[in-house]
PyMOL Python script that loads the backbone (N, CA, C, O; Angstrom):
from pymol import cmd

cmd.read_pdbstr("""\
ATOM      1  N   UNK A   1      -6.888 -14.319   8.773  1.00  0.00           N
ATOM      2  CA  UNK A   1      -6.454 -15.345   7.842  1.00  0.00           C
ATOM      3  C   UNK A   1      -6.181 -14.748   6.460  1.00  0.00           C
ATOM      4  O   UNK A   1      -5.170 -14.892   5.773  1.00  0.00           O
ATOM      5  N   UNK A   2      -7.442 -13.949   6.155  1.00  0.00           N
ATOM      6  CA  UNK A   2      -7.203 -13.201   4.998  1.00  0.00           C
ATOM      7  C   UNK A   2      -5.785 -12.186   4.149  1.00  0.00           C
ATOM      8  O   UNK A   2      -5.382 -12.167   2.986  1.00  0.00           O
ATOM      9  N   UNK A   3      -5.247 -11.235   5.749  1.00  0.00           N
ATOM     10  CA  UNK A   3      -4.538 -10.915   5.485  1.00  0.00           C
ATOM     11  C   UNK A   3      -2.889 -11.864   5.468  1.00  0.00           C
ATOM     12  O   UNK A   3      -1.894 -11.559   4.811  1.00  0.00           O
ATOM     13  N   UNK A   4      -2.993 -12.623   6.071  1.00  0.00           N
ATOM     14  CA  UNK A   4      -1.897 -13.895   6.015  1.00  0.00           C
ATOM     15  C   UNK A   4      -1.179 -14.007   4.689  1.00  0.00           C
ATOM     16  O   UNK A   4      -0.145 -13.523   4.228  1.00  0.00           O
ATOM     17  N   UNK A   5      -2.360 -15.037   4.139  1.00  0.00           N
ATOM     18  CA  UNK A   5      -2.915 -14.723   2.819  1.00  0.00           C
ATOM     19  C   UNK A   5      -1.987 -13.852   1.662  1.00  0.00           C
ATOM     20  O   UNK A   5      -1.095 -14.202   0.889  1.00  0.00           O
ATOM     21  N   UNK A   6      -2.561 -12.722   1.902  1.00  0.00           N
ATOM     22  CA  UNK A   6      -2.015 -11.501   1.338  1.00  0.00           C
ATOM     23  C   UNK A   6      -0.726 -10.853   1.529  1.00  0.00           C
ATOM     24  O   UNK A   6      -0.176 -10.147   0.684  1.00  0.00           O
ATOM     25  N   UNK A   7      -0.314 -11.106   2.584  1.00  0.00           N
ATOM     26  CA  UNK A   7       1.009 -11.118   2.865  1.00  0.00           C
ATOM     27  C   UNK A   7       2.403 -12.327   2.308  1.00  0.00           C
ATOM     28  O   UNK A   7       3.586 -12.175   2.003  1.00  0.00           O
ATOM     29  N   UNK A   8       1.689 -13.227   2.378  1.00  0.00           N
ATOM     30  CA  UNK A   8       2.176 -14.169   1.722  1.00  0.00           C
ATOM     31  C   UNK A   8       2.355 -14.191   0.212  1.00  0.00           C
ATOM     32  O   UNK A   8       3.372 -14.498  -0.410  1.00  0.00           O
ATOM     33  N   UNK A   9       1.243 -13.831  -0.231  1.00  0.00           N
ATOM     34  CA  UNK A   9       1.443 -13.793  -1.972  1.00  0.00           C
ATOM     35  C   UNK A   9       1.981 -12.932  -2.506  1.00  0.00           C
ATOM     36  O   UNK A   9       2.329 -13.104  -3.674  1.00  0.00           O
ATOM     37  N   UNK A  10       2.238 -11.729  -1.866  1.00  0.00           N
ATOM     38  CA  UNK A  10       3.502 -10.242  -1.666  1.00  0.00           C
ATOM     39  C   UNK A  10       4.393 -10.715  -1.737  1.00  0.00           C
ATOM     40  O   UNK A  10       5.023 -10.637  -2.792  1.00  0.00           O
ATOM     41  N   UNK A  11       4.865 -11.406  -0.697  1.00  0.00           N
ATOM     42  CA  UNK A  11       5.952 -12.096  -0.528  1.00  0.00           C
ATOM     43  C   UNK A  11       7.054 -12.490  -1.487  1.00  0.00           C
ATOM     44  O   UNK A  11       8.190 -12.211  -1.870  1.00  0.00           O
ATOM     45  N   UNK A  12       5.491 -13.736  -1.723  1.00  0.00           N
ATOM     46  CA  UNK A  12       6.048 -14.816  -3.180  1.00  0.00           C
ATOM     47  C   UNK A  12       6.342 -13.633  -4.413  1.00  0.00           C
ATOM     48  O   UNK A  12       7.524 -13.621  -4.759  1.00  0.00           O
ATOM     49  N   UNK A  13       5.571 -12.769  -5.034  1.00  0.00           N
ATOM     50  CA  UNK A  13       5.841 -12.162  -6.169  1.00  0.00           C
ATOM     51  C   UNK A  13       7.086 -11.102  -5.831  1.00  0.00           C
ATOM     52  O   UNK A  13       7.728 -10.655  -6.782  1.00  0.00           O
ATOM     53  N   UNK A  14       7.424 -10.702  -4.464  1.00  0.00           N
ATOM     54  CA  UNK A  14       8.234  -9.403  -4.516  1.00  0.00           C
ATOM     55  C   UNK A  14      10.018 -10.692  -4.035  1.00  0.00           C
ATOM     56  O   UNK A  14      11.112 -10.234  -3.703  1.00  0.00           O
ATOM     57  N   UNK A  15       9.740 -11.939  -4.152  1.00  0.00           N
ATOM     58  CA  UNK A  15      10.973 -12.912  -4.334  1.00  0.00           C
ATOM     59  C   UNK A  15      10.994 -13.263  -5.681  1.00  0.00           C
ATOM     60  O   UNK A  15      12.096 -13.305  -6.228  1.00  0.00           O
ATOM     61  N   UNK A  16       9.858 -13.558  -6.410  1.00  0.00           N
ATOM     62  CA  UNK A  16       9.861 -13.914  -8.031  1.00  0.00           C
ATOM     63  C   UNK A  16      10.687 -12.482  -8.652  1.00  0.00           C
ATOM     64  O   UNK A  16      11.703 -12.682  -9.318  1.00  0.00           O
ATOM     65  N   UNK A  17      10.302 -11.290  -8.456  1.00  0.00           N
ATOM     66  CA  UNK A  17      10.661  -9.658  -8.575  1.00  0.00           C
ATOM     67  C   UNK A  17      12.130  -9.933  -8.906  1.00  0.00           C
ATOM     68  O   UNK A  17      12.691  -9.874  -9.999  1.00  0.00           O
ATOM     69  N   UNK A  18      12.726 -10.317  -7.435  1.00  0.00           N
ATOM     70  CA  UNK A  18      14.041 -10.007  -7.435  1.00  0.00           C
ATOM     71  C   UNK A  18      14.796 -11.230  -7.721  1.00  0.00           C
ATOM     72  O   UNK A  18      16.025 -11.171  -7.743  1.00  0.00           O
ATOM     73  N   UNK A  19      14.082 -12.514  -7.977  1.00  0.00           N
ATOM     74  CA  UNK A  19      14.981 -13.280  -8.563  1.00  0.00           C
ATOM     75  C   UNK A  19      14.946 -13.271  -9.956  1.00  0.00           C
ATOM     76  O   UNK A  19      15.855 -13.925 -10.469  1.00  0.00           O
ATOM     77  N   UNK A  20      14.114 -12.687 -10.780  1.00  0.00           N
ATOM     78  CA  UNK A  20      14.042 -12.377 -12.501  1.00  0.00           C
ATOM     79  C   UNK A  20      15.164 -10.992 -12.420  1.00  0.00           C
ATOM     80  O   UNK A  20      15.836 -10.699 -13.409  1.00  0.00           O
ATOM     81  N   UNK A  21      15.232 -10.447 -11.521  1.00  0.00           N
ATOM     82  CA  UNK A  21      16.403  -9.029 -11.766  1.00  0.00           C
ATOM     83  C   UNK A  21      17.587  -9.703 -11.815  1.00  0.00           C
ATOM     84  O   UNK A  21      18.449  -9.614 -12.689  1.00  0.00           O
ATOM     85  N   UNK A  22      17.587 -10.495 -10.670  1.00  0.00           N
ATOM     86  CA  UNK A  22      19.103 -11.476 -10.972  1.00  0.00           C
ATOM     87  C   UNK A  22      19.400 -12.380 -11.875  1.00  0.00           C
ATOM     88  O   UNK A  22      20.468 -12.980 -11.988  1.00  0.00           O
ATOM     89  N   UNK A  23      18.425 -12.482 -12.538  1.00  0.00           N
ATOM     90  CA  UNK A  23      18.661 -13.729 -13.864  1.00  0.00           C
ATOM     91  C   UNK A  23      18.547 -13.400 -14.882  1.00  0.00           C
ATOM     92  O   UNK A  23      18.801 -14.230 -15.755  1.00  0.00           O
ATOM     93  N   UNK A  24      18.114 -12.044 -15.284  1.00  0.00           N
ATOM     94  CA  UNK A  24      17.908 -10.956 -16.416  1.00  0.00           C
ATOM     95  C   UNK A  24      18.161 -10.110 -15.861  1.00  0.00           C
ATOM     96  O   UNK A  24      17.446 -10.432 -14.913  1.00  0.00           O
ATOM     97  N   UNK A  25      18.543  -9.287 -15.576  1.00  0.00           N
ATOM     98  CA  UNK A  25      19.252  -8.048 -15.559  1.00  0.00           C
ATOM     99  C   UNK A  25      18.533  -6.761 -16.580  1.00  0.00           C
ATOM    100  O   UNK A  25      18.872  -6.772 -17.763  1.00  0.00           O
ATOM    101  N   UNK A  26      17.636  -5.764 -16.150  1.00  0.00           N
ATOM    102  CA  UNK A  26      17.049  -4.739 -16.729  1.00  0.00           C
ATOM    103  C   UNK A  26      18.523  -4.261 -17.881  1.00  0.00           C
ATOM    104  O   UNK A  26      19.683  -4.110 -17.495  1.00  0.00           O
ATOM    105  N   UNK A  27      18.022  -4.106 -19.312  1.00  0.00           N
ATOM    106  CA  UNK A  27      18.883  -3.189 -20.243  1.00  0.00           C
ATOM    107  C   UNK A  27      19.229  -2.158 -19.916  1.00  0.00           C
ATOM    108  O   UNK A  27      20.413  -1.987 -20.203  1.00  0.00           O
ATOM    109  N   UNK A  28      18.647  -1.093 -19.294  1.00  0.00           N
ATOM    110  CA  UNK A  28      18.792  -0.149 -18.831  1.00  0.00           C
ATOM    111  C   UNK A  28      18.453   0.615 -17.242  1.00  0.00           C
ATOM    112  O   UNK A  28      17.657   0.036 -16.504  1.00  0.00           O
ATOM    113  N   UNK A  29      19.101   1.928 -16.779  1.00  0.00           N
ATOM    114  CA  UNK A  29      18.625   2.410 -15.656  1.00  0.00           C
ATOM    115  C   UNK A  29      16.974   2.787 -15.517  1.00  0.00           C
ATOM    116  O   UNK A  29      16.246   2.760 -14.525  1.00  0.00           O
ATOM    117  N   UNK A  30      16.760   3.060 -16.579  1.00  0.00           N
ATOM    118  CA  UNK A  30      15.084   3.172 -16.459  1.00  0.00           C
ATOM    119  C   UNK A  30      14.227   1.614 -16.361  1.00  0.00           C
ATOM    120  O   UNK A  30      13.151   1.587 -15.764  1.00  0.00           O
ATOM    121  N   UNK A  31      14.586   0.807 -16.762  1.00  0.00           N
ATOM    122  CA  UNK A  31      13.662   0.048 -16.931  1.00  0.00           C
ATOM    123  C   UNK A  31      13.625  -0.619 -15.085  1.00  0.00           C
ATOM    124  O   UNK A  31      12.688  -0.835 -14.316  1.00  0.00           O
ATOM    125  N   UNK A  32      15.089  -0.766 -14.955  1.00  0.00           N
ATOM    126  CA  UNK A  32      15.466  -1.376 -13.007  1.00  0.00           C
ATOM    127  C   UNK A  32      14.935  -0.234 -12.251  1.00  0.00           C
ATOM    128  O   UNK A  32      14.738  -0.576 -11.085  1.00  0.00           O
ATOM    129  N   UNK A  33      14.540   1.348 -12.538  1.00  0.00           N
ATOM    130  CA  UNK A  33      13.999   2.331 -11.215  1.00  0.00           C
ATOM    131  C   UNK A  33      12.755   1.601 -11.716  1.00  0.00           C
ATOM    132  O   UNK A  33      12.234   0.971 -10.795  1.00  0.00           O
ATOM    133  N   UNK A  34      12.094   1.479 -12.913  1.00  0.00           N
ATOM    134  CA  UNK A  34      10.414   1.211 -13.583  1.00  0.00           C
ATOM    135  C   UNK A  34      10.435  -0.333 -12.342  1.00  0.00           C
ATOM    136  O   UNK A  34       9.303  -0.701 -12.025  1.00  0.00           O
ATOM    137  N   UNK A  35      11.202  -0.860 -11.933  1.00  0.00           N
ATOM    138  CA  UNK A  35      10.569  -2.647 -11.219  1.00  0.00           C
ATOM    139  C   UNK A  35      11.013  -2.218  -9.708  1.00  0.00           C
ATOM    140  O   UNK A  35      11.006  -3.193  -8.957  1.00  0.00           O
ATOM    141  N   UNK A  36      11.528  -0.581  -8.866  1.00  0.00           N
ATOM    142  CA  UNK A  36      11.626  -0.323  -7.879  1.00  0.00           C
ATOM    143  C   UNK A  36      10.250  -0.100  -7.589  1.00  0.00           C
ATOM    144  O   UNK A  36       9.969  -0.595  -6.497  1.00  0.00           O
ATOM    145  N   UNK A  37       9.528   0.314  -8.004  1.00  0.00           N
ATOM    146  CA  UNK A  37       8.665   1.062  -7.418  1.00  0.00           C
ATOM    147  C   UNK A  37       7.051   0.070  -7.309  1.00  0.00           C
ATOM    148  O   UNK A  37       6.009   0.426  -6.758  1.00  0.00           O
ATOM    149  N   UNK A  38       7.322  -1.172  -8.006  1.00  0.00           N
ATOM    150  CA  UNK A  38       6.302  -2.418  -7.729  1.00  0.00           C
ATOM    151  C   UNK A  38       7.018  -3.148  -6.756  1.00  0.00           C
ATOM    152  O   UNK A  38       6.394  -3.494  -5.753  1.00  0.00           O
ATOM    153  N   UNK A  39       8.082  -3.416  -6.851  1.00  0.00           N
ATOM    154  CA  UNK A  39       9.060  -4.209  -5.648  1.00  0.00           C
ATOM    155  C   UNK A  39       8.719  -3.193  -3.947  1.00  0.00           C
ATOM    156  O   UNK A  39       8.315  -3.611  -2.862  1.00  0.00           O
ATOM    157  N   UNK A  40       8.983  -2.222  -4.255  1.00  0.00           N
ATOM    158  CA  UNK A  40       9.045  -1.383  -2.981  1.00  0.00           C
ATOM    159  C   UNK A  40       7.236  -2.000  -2.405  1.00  0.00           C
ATOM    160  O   UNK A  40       7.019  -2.945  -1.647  1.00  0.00           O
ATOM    161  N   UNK A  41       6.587  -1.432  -2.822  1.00  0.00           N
ATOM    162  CA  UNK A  41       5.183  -1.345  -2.555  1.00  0.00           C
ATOM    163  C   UNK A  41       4.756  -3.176  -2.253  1.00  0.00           C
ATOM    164  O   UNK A  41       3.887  -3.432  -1.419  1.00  0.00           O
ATOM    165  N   UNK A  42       5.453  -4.295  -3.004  1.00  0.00           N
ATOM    166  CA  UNK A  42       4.563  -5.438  -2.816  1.00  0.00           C
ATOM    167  C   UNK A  42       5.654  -5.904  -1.311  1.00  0.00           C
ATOM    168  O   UNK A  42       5.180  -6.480  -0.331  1.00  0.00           O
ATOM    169  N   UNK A  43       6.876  -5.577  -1.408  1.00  0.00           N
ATOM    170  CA  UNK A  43       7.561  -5.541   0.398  1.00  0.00           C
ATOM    171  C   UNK A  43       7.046  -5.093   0.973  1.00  0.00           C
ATOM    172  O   UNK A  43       6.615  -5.980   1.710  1.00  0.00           O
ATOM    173  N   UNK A  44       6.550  -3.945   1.378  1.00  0.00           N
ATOM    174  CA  UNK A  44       5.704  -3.017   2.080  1.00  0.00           C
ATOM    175  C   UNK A  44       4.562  -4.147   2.673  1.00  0.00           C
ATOM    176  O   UNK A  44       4.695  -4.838   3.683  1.00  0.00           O
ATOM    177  N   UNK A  45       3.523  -4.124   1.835  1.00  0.00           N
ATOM    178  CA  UNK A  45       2.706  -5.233   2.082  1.00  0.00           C
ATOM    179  C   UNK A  45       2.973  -6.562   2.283  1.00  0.00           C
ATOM    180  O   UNK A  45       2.115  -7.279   2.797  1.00  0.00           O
ATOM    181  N   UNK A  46       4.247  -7.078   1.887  1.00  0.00           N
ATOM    182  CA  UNK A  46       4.755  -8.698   2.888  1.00  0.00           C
ATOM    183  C   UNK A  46       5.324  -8.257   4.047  1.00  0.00           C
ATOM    184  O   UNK A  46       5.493  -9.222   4.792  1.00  0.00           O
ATOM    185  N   UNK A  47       5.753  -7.076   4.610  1.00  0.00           N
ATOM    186  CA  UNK A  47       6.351  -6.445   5.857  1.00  0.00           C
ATOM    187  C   UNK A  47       5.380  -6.428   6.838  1.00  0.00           C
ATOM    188  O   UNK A  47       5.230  -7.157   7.818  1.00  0.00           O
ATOM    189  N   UNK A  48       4.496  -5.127   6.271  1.00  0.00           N
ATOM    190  CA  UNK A  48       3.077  -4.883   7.103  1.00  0.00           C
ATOM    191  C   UNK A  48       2.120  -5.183   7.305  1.00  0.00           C
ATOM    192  O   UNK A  48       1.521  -4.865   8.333  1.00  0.00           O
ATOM    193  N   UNK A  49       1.487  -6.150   6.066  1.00  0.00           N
ATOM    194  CA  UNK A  49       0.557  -6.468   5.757  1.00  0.00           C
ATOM    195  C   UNK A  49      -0.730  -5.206   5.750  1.00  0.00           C
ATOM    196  O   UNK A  49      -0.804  -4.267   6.542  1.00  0.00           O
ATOM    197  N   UNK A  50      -1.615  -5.497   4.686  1.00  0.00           N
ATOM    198  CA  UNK A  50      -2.433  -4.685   4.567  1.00  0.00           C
ATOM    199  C   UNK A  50      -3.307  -3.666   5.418  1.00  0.00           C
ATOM    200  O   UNK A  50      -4.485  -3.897   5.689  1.00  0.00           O
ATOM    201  N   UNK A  51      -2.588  -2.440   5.845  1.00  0.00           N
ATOM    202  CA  UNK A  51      -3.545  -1.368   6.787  1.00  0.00           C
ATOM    203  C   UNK A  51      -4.871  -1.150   5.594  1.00  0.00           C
ATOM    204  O   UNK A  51      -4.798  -1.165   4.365  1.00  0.00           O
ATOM    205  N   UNK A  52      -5.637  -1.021   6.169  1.00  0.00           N
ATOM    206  CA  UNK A  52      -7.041  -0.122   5.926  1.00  0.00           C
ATOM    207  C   UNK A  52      -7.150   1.350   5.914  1.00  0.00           C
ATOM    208  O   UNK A  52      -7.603   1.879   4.899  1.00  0.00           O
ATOM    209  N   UNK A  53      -6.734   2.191   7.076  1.00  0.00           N
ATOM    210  CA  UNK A  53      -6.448   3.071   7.373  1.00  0.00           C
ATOM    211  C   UNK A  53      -5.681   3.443   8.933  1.00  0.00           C
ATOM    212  O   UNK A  53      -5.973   2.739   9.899  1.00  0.00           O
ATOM    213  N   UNK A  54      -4.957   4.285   9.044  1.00  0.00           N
ATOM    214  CA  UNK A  54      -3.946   4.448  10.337  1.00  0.00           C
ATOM    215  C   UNK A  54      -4.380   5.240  10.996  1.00  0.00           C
ATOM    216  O   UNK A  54      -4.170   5.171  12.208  1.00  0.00           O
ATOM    217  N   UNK A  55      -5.087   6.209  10.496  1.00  0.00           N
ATOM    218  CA  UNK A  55      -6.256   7.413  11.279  1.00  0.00           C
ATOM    219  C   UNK A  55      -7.280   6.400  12.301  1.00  0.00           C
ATOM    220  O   UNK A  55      -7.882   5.827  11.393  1.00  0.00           O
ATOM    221  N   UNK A  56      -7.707   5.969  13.239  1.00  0.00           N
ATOM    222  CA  UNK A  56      -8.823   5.646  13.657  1.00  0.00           C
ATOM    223  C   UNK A  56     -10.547   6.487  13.196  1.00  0.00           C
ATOM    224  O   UNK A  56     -10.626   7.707  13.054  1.00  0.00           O
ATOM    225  N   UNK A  57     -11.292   5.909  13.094  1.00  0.00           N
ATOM    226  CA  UNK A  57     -12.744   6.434  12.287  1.00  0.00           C
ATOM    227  C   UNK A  57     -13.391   7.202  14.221  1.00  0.00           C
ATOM    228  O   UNK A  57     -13.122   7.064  15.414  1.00  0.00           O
ATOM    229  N   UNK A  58     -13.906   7.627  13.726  1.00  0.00           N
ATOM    230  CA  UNK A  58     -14.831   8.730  14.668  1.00  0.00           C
ATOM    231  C   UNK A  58     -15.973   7.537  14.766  1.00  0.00           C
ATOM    232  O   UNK A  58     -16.513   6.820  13.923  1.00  0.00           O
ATOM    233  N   UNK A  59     -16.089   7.680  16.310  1.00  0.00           N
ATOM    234  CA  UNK A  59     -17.432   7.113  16.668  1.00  0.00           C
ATOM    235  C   UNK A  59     -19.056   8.180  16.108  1.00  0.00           C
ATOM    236  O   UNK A  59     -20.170   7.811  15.736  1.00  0.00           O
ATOM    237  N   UNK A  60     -18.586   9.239  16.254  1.00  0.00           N
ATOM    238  CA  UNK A  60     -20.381  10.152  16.241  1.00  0.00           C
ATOM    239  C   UNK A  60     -20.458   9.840  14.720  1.00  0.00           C
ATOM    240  O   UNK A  60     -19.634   9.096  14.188  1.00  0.00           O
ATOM    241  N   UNK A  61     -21.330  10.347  14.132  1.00  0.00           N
ATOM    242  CA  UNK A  61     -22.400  10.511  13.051  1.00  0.00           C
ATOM    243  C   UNK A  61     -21.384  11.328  12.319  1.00  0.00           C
ATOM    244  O   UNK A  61     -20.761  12.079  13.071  1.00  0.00           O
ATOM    245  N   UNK A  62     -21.045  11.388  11.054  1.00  0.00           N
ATOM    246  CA  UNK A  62     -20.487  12.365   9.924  1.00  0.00           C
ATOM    247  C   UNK A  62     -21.622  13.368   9.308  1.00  0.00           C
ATOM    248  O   UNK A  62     -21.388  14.331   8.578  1.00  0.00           O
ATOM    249  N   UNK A  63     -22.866  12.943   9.749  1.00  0.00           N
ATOM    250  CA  UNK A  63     -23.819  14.309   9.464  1.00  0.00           C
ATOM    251  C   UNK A  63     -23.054  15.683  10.514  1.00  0.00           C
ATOM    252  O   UNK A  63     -22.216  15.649  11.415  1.00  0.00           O
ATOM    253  N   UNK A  64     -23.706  16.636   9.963  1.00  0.00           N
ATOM    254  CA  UNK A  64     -23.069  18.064  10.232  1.00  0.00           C
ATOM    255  C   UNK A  64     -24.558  18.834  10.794  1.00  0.00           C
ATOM    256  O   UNK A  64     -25.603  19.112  10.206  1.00  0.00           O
ATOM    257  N   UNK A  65     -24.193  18.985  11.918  1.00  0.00           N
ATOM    258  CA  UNK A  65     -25.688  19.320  12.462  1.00  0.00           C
ATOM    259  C   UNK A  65     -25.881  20.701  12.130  1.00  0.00           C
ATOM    260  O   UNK A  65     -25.078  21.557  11.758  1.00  0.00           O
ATOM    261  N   UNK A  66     -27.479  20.747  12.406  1.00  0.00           N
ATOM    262  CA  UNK A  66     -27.785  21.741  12.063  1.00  0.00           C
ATOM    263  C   UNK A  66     -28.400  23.094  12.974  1.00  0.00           C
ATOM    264  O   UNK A  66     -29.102  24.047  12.633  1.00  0.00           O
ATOM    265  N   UNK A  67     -27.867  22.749  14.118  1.00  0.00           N
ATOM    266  CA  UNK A  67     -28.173  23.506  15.270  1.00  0.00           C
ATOM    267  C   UNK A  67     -27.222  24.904  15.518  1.00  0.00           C
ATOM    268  O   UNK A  67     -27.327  25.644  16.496  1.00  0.00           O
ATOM    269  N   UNK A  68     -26.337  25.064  14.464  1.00  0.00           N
ATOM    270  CA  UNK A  68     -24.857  25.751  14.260  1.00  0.00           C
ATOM    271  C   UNK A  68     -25.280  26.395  13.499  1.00  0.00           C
ATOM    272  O   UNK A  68     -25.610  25.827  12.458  1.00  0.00           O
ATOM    273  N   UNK A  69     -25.509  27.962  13.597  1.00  0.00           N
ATOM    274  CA  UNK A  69     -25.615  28.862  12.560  1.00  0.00           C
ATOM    275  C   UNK A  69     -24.307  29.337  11.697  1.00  0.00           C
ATOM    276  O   UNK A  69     -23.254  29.167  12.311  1.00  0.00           O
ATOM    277  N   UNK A  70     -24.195  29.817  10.581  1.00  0.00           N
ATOM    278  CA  UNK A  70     -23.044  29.777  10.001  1.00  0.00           C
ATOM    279  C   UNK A  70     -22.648  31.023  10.755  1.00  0.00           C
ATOM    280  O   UNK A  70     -23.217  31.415  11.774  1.00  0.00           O
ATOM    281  N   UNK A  71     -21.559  31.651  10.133  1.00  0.00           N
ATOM    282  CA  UNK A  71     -20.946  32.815  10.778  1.00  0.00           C
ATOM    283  C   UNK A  71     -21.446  34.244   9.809  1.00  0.00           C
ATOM    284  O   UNK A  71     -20.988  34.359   8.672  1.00  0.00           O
ATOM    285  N   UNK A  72     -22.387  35.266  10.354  1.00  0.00           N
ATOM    286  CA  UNK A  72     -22.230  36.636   9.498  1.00  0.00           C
ATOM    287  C   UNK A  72     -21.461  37.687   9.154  1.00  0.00           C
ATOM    288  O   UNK A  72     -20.344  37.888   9.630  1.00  0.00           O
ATOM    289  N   UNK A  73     -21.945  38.311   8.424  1.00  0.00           N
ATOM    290  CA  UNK A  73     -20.771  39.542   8.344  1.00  0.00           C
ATOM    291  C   UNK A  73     -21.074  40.354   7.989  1.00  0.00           C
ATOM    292  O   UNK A  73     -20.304  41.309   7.887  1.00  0.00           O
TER     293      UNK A  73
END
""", "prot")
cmd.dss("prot")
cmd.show_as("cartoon", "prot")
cmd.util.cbc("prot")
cmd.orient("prot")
């Protein structure tokens, strides 16, 4: 539900985004790349909706045992 949610309110702001570009118009080329790069990212998240991570997490323990001697030399 949560992410719904969140996808949705992406949505709404990355349509508010591009309907203020069309009704004001950035002064310059810097200021329209400066509203690509919040536009890109809040689509992203009304597209995909929020990953966590894409790696899957390891079931064992993240301790590092200690039964492993290091290596000599």
């Amino acid at each position: 539900m949560t992410s719904l949610v969140i996808r949705l309110v992406c949505g709404l702001l990355f349509a508010a985004l591009v309907l203020g570009m069309v009704a004001r118009p950035p002064d310059n080329l810097s200021q329209g790349l400066g509203m690509l790069l919040p536009g890109a990212l809040l689509l992203g998240v009304a597209l995909r909706g929020p990953r966590r991570s894409i790696l899957p997490r390891k079931k064992g323990s993240a301790a590092v045992s200690k039964t492993t001697e290091p290596p000599q030399r």
